[in-house]
C-alpha positions as CSV (number, residue, x, y, z in Angstrom):
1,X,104.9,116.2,-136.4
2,X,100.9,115.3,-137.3
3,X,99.2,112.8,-135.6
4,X,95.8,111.4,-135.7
5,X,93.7,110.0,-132.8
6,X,90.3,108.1,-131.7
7,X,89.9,108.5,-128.5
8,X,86.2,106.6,-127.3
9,X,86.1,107.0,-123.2
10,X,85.7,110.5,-122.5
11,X,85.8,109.2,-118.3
12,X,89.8,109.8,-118.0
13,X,92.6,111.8,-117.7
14,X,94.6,112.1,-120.4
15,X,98.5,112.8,-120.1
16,X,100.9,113.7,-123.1
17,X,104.7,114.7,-123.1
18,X,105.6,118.3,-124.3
19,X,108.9,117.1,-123.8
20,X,111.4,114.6,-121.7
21,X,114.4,112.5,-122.7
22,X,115.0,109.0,-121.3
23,X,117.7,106.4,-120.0
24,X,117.9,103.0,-121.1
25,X,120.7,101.1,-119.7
26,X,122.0,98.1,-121.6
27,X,123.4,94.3,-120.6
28,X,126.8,95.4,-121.0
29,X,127.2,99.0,-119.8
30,X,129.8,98.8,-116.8
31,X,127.9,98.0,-113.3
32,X,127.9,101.7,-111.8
33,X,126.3,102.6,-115.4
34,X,123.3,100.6,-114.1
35,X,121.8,101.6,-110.7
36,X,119.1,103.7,-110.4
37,X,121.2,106.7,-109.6
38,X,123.2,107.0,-112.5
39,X,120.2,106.5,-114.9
40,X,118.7,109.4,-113.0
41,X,121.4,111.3,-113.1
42,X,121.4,111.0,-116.7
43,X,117.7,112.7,-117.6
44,X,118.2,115.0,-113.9
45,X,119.3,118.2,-116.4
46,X,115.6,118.0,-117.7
47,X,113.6,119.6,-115.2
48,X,115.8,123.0,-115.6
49,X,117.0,122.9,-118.8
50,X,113.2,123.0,-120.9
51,X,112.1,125.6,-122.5
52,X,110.0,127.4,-124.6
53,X,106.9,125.0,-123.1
54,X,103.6,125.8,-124.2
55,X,100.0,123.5,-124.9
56,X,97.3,124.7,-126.9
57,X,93.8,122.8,-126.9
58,X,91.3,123.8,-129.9
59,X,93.2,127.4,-130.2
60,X,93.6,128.4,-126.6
61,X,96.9,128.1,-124.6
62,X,96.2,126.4,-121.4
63,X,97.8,127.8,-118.2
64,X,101.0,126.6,-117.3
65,X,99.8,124.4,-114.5
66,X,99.0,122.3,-116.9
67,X,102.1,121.2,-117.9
68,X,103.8,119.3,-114.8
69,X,107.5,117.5,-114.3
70,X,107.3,113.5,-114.0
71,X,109.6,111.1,-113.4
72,X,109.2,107.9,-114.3
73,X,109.5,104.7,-111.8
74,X,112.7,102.6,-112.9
75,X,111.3,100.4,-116.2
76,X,112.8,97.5,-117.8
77,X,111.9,97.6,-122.1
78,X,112.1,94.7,-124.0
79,X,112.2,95.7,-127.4
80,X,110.2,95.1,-130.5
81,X,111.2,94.0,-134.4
82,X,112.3,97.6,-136.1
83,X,112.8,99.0,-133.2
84,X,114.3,102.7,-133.1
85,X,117.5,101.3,-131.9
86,X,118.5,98.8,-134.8
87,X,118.6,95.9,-132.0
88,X,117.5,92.6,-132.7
89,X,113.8,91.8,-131.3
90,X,113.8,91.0,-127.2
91,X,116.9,92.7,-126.7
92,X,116.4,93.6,-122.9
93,X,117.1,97.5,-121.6
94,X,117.5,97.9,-118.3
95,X,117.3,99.8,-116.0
96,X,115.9,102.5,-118.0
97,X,113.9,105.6,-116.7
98,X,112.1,108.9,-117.9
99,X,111.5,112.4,-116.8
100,X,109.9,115.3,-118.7
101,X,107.2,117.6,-118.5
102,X,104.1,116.3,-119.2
103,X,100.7,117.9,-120.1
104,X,97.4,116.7,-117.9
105,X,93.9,117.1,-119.6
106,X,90.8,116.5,-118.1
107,X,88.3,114.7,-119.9
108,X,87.6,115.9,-123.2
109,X,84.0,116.6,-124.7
110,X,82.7,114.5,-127.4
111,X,84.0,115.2,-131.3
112,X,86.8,116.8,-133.0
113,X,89.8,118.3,-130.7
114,X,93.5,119.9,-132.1
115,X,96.2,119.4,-129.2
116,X,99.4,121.6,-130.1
117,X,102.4,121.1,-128.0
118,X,105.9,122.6,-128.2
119,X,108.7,122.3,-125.8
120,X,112.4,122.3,-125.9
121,X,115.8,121.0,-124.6
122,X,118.3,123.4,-126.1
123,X,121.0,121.2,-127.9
124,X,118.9,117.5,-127.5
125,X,115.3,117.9,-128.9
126,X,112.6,120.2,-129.6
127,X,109.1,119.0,-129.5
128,X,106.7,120.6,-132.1
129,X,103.5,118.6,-132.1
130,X,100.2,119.0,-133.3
131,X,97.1,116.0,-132.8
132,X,93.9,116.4,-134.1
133,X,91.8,114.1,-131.5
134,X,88.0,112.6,-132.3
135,X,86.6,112.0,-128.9
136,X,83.6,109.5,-129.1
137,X,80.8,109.2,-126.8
């Protein structure tokens, strides 16, 4: 997967997922299917099971402390027209929650950047990803 980005405030910290799976509960899943610890417990297996996790930023690898496990808080998602799931627009998810590792870059420098990102979950996704960023003044 390409991507293309303009980013125009060089003042942050900008965070992108190598890889993570998510949770999203819906209306009519049985009660216990909707507290917080079952959704957990449903994306818990990512913070062992990734793999193969590396970043590179304009050609060089970055260390490994780069890349750092998240969990989401709990998150409600309303969801959008052609959304991924085939629902009908405002159908309400919840609760849903996220964990994954995630890659944290300081501030980039003004003009053209390539972010590569790989990362797997043997038998549920790999993550191949490559961005080439424009950073503005």
């Amino acid at each position: 997967m390409k991507g293309d980005s303009n980013v125009h405030n060089t003042d942050f910290l900008s965070v992108f997922p190598v890889v993570n799976n998510a949770y999203f509960a819906f209306f009519n899943d049985p009660p216990e299917q909707r507290t917080e610890t079952f959704v957990r417990s449903q994306v818990a297996f990512v913070k062992d099971a990734a793999t193969a996790m590396r970043v590179s930023l304009d050609g060089r690898t970055l260390a490994a402390k780069h890349i750092r496990f998240e969990q989401s808080r709990l998150f409600s998602l309303t969801l959008d027209a052609d959304n991924l799931f085939g629902l009908p627009a405002g159908f309400l998810l919840d609760p849903c929650v996220d964990a994954g590792y995630y890659v944290h870059l300081h501030p980039l420098k003004p003009g053209h950047h390539t972010l590569h990102f790989h990362g797997e979950l043997p038998g549920v996704v790999t993550v191949d990803v490559t961005y080439q960023l424009t950073v503005g003044r």
